[in-house]
C-alpha positions in Angstrom: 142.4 55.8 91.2 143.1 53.9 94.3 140.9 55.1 97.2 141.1 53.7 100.2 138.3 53.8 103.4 139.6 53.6 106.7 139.0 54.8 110.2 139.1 58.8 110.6 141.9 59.6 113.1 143.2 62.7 114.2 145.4 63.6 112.2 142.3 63.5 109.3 140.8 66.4 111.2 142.1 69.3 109.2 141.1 68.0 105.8 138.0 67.3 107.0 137.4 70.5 108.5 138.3 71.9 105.0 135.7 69.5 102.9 132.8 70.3 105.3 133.2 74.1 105.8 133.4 74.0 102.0 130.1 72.4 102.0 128.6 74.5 104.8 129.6 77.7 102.8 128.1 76.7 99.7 124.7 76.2 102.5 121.6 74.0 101.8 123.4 71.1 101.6 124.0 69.8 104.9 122.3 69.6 108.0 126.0 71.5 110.0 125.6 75.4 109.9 128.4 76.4 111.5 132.3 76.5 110.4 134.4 73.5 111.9 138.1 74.2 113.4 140.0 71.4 114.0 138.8 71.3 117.6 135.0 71.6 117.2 135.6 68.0 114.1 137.4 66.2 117.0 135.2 66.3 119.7 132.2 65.8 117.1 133.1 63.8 115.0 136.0 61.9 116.3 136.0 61.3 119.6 132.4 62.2 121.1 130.9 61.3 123.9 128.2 58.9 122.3 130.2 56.0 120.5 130.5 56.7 116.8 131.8 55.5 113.7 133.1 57.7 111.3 134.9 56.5 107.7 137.3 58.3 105.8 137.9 58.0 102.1 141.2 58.4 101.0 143.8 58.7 97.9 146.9 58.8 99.0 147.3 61.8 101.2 143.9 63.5 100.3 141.1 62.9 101.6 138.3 62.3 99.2 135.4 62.4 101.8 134.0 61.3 105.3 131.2 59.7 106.9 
């Protein structure tokens, strides 16, 4: 296994949308309660007003997780 962490960019937006709205679905485990399109994870996640910082975790061309 060779995961990498990296930046998020834009392009990470639709896997990411697929991992959280997985999580969301399955409820009680995060704090997000509504679905994410692609549009809705880059303006809150990826490029929001407030500076942020937000991690992927990758292997290969699947992404493993984000924070």
């Amino acid at each position: 296994m060779n995961v990498v962490v990296r930046p998020a960019e834009l392009e990470d937006a639709p896997q990411m949308d697929t991992l959280l709205n997985a999580i969301i679905e399955k409820g009680g485990t995060t704090a997000q309660q509504s679905l994410f399109d692609d549009d809705r994870m880059i303006r809150h996640y990826l490029t929001p007003k407030r500076i942020i910082s937000c991690q992927v975790a990758v292997e290969g061309d699947e992404l493993l997780g984000f924070q």
